[in-house]
KOLGU-618298 format. One record per residue (C-alpha): x, y, z; residue in one letter. Coordinates in nm, 3 decimals. Layout:
<nodes>
[node [X,Y,Z],A]
...
</nodes>
This chain:
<nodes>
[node [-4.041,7.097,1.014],X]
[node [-3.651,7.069,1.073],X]
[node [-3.367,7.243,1.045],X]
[node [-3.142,7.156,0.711],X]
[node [-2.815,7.330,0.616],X]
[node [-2.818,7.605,0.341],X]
[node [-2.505,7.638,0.240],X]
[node [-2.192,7.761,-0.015],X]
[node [-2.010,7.604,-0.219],X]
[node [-1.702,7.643,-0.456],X]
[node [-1.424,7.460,-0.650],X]
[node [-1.114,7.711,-0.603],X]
[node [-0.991,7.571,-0.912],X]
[node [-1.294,7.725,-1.137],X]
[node [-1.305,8.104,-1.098],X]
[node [-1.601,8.248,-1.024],X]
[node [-1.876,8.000,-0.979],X]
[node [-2.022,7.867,-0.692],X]
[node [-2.307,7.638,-0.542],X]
[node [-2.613,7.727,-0.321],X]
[node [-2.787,7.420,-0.210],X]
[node [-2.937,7.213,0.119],X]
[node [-2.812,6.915,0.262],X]
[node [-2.877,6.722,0.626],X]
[node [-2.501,6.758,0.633],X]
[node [-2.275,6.974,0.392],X]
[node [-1.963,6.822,0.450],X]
[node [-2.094,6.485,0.304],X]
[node [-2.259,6.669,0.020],X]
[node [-1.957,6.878,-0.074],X]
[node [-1.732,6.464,-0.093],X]
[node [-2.055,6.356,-0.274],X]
[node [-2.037,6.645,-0.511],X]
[node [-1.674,6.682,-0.595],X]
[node [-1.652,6.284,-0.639],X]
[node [-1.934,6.373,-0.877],X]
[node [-1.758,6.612,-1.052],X]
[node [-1.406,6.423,-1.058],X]
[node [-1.646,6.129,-1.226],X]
[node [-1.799,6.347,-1.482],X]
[node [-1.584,6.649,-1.592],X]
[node [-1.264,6.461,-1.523],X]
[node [-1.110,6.695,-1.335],X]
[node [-0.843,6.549,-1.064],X]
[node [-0.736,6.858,-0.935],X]
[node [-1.116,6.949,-0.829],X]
[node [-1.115,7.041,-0.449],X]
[node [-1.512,7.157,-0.365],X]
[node [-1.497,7.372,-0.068],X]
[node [-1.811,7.424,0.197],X]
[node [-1.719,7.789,0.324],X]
[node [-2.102,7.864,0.469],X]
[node [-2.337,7.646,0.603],X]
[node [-2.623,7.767,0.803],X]
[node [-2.907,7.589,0.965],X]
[node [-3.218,7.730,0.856],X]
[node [-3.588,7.636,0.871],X]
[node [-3.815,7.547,0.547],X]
[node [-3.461,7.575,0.338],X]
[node [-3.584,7.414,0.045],X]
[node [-3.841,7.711,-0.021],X]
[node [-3.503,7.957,0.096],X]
[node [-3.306,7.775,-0.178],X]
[node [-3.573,7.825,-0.453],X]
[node [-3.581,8.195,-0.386],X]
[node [-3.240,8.225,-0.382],X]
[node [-3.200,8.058,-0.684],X]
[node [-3.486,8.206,-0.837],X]
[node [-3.331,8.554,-0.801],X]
[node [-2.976,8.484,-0.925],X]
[node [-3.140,8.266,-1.195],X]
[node [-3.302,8.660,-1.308],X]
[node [-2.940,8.780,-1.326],X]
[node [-2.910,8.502,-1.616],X]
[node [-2.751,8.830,-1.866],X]
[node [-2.576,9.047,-1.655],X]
[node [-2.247,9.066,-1.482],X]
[node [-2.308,9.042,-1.155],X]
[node [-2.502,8.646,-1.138],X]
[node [-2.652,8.384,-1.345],X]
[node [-2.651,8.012,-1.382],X]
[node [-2.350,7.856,-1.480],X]
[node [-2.360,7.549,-1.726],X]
[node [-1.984,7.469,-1.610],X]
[node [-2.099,7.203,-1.367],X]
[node [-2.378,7.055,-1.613],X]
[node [-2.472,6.721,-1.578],X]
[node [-2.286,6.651,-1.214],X]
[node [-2.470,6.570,-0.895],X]
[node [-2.634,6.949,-0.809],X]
[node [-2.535,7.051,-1.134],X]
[node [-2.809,7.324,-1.187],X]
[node [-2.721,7.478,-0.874],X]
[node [-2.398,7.657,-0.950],X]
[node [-2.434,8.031,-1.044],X]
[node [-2.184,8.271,-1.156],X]
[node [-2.057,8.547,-0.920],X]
[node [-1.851,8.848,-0.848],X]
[node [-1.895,9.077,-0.540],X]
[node [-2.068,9.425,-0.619],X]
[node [-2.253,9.364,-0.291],X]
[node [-1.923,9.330,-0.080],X]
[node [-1.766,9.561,-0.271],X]
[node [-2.004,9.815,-0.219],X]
[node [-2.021,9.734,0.182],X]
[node [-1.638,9.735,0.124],X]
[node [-1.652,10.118,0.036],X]
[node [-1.943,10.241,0.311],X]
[node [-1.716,10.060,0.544],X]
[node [-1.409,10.238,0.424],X]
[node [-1.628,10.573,0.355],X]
[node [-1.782,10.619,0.722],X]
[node [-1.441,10.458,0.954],X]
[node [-1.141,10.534,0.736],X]
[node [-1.233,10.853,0.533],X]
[node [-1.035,10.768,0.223],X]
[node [-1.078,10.659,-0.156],X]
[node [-1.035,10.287,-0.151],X]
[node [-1.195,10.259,-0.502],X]
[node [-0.915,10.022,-0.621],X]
[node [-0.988,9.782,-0.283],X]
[node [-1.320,9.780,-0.372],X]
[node [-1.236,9.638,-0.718],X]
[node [-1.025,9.362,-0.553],X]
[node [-1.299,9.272,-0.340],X]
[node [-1.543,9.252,-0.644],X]
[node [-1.296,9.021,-0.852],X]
[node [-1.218,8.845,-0.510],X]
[node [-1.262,8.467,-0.636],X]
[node [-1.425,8.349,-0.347],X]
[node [-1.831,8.377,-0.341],X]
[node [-1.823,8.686,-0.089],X]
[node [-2.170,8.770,-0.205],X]
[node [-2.337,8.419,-0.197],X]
[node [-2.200,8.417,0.146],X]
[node [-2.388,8.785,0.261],X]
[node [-2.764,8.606,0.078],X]
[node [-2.748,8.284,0.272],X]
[node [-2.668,8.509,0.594],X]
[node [-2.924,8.704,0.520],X]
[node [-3.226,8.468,0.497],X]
[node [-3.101,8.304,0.806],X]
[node [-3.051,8.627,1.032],X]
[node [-3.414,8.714,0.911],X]
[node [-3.549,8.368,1.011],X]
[node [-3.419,8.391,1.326],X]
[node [-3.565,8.701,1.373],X]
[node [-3.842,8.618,1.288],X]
[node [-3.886,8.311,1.545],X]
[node [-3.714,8.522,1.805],X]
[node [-3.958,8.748,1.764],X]
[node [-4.279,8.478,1.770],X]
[node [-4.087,8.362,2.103],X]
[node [-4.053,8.659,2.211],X]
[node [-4.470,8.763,2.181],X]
[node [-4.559,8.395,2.294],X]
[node [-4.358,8.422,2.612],X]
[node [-4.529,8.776,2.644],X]
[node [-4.847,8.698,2.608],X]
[node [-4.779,8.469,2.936],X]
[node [-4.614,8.677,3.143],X]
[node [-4.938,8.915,3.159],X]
</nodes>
């Protein structure tokens, strides 16, 4: 059991799609997979960004359920996989994306400080190219892990004190 990075991914020159994946270190994966993308989609101008990168426990099984869920989106809107990056290193691990989740923390926020219609905002933040949303999941499972261990510490220390 170690920690591994989770972490985000995206090439600001293709709108819209981004990478969840694992890596002992993200910055070397994101050189490894824009050199890998430069090599097989020809693209000079690619420039892979890491914006998110959180150490996490048992992150290969966080990575399958993350992917498992956007891979359920594979229709809709909001997710899906993306065959963009096909056949590059981590090439089945870039999804689709737009933001309905920030958008709609975007409006509570707005709704409960500000008291105003920010609809149009909202929209921005939804079309925002940059994977807002993919950024809010891996949080998520990381918060909750630590959380969770906190909270095993937490009872173990307890249980000694008594």
């Amino acid at each position: 059991m170690r920690f591994e990075h989770l972490y985000v991914m995206f090439d600001p020159s293709c709108f819209w799609i981004a990478k969840i994946g694992i890596s002992k270190d993200a910055e070397i994966r994101s050189t490894q997979v824009e050199k890998s993308i430069k090599k097989k989609k020809g693209r000079i101008n690619t420039d892979v960004v890491c914006i998110l990168k959180m150490p996490v426990l048992f992150a290969e099984s966080i990575e399958g359920v993350l992917h498992a869920f956007l891979r359920s989106f594979s229709i809709g809107l909001f997710y899906g996989q993306s065959d963009a990056m096909r056949n590059t290193n981590g090439g089945t691990e870039w999804f689709k994306y737009s933001n309905p989740v920030s958008a709609l923390l975007f409006l509570a926020v707005c709704a409960l400080w500000f008291n105003n219609q920010y609809f149009a905002w909202a929209i921005g933040v939804f079309l925002l190219p940059i994977p807002l949303d993919f950024c809010i999941f891996v949080l998520g499972c990381a918060v909750l892990q630590y959380a969770v261990i906190l909270m095993g510490l937490y009872v173990g220390f307890s249980f000694l004190t008594k």
